[in-house]
KEKOLVO-154692 format. One record per residue (C-alpha): residue number from 1; residue in three letters; x negated, y, z. Coordinates in steps of 0.1 Angstrom, whole numbers, plus 5000, padded with zeros to 4 digits. Example, Ala and Ser with C-alpha at 12.3 -4.5 7.8 and 13.67 -1.06 7.14 Angstrom:
# KEKOLVO-154692
    k    r  east  north    up
    1  Ala  4877   4955  5078
    2  Ser  4863   4989  5071
//
This chain:
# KEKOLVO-154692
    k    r  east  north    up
    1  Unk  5023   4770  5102
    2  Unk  5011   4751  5075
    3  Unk  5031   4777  5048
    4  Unk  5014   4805  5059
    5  Unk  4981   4787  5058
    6  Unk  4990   4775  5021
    7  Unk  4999   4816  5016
    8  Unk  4963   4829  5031
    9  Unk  4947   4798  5009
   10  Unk  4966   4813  4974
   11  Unk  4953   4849  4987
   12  Unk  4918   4837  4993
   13  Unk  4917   4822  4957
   14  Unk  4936   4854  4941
   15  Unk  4911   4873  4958
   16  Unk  4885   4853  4944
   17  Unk  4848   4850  4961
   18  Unk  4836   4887  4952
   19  Unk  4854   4893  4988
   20  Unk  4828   4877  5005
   21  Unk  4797   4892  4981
   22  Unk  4812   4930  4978
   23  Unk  4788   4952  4956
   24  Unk  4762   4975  4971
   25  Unk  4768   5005  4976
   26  Unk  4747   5033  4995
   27  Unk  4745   5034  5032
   28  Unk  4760   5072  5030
   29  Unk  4791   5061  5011
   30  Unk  4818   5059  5027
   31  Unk  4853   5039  5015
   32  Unk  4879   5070  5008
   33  Unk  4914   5060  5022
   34  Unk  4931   5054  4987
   35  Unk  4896   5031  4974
   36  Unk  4907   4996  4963
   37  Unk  4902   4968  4982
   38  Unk  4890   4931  4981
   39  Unk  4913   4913  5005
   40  Unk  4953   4917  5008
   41  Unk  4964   4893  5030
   42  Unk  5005   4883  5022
   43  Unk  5021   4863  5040
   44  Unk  5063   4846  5031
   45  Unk  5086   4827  5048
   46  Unk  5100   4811  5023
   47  Unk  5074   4802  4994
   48  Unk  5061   4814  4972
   49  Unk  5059   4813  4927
   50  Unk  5025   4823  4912
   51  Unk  5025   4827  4870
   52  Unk  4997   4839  4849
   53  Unk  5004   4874  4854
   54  Unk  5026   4879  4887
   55  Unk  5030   4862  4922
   56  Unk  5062   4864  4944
   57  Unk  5069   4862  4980
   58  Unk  5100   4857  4995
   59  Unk  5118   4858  5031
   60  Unk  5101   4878  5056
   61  Unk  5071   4890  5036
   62  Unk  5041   4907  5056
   63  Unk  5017   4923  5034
   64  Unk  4985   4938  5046
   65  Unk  4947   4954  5037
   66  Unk  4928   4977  5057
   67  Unk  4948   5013  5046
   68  Unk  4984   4994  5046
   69  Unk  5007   4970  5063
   70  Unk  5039   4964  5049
   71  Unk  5072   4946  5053
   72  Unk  5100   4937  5031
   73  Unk  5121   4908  5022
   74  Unk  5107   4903  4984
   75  Unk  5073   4914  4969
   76  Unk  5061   4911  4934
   77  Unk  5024   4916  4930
   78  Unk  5017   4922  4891
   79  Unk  4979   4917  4878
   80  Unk  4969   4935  4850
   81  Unk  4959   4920  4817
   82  Unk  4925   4921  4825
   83  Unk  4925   4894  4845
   84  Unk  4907   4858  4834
   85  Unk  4929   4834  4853
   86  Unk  4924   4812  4828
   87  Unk  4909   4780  4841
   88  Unk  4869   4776  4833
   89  Unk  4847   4750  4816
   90  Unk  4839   4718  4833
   91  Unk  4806   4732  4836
   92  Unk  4815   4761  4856
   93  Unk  4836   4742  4875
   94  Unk  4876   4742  4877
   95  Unk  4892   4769  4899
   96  Unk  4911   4804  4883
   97  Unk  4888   4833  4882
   98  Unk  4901   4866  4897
   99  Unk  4887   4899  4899
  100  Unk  4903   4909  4933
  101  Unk  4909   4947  4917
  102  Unk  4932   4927  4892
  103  Unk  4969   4936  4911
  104  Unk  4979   4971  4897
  105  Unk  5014   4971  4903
  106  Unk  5034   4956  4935
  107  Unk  5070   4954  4938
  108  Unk  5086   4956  4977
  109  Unk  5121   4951  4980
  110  Unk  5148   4952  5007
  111  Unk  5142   4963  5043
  112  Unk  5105   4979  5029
  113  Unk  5089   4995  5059
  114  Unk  5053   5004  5055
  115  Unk  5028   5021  5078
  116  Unk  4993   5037  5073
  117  Unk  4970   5059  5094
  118  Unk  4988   5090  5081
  119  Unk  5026   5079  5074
  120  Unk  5054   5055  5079
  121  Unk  5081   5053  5054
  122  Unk  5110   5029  5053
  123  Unk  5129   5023  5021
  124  Unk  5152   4996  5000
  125  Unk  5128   4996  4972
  126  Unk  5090   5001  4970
  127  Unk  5067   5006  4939
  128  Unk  5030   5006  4944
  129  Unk  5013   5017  4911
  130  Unk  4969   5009  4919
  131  Unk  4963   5037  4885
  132  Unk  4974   5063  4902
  133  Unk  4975   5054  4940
  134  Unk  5010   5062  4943
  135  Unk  5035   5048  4968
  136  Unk  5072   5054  4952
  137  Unk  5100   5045  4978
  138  Unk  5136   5045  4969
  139  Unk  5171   5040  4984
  140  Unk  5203   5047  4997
  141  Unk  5184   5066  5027
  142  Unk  5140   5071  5028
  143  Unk  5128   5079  5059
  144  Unk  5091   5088  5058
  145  Unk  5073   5105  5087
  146  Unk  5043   5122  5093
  147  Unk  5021   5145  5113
  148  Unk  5031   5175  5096
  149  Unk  5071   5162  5100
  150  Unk  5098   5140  5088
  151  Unk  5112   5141  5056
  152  Unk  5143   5116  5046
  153  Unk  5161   5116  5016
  154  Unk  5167   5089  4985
  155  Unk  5132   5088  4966
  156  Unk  5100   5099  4985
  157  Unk  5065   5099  4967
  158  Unk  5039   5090  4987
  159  Unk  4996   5097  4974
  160  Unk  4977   5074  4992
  161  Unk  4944   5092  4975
  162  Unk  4956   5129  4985
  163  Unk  4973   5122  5017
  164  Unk  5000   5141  4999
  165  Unk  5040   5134  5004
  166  Unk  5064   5149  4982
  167  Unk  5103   5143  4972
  168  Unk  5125   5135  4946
  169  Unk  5160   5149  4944
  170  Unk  5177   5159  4974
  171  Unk  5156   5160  5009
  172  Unk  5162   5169  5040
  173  Unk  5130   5181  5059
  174  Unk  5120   5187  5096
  175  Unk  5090   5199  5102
  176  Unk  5068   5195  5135
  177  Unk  5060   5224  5155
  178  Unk  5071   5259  5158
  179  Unk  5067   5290  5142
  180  Unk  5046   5320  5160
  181  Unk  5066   5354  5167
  182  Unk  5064   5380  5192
  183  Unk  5083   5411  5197
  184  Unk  5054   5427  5214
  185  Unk  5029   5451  5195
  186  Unk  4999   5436  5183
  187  Unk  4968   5439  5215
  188  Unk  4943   5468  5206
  189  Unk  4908   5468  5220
  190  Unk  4902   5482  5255
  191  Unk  4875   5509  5247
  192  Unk  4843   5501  5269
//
């Protein structure tokens, strides 16, 4: 208990205290599904290392923010260069500064299953890139289902912005529903 209450702690400080002060924004606006978020809450088993530039989790790992959950054995959570984690003057007090938009790239790896309001894909590898909003999911076998269908095959592309799926390389595709025929002739308007 106490890890995963040392692993919320970390997140709270990576996550810095915008979280809790998020900037205005008009009453009409509304978050789109692929927007950025303040708070991803990851949770490890077994520990975790935090550098500079990266933090990993290992064992177990549970990763979630309000368009995602995921699972996986390993994740690598990268922050991008702008980031000022260095510590501040004495004046300013001691703690690392984050901006919480500061993770662009996350690394899931081994037994990756991840879910969102529109899909669930399960994977050995997953590659989050924040530029683009793209979900890349590799493997041996990628499962990733949909409304529309499933669609498994070795590396599946997933757009969090669009909504859109797409595939890599071979792909096997089953699509939900059924398609309309009739062997009758059209129906032509009764005169009145």
């Amino acid at each position: 208990m106490r890890l995963h209450l040392l692993a919320v702690l970390l997140l709270a400080l990576v996550a810095g205290a915008r979280a809790a002060d998020p900037p205005a924004r008009p009453a009409s606006a509304k978050t789109p599904a692929g927007a950025g978020t303040n708070v991803v809450m990851i949770v490890g088993d077994d520990g975790f290392w935090l550098t500079t530039n990266h933090v990993v989790f290992q064992k177990n790992v549970r990763a979630a923010d309000p368009q995602m959950y995921l699972e996986c054995e390993q994740l690598t959570a990268r922050f991008s260069s702008k980031s000022t984690n260095a510590p501040k003057s004495a004046a300013a007090g001691s703690s690392a500064s984050y901006d919480p938009g500061d993770i662009d790239l996350v690394i899931a790896e081994t037994n990756v299953m991840i879910i969102t309001a529109q899909m669930q894909i399960i994977g050995d590898r997953a590659v989050y890139s924040a530029a683009d909003d793209l979900l890349t999911v590799t493997g041996q076998l990628v499962v990733a289902l949909n409304a529309q269908g499933s669609f498994v095959g070795t590396n599946i592309v997933y757009n969090r912005r669009s909504d859109e799926v797409f595939g890599n390389g071979p792909i096997t595709t089953i699509i939900s529903g059924s398609f309309t025929r009739s062997n009758a002739p059209p129906s032509v308007p009764t005169p009145k």
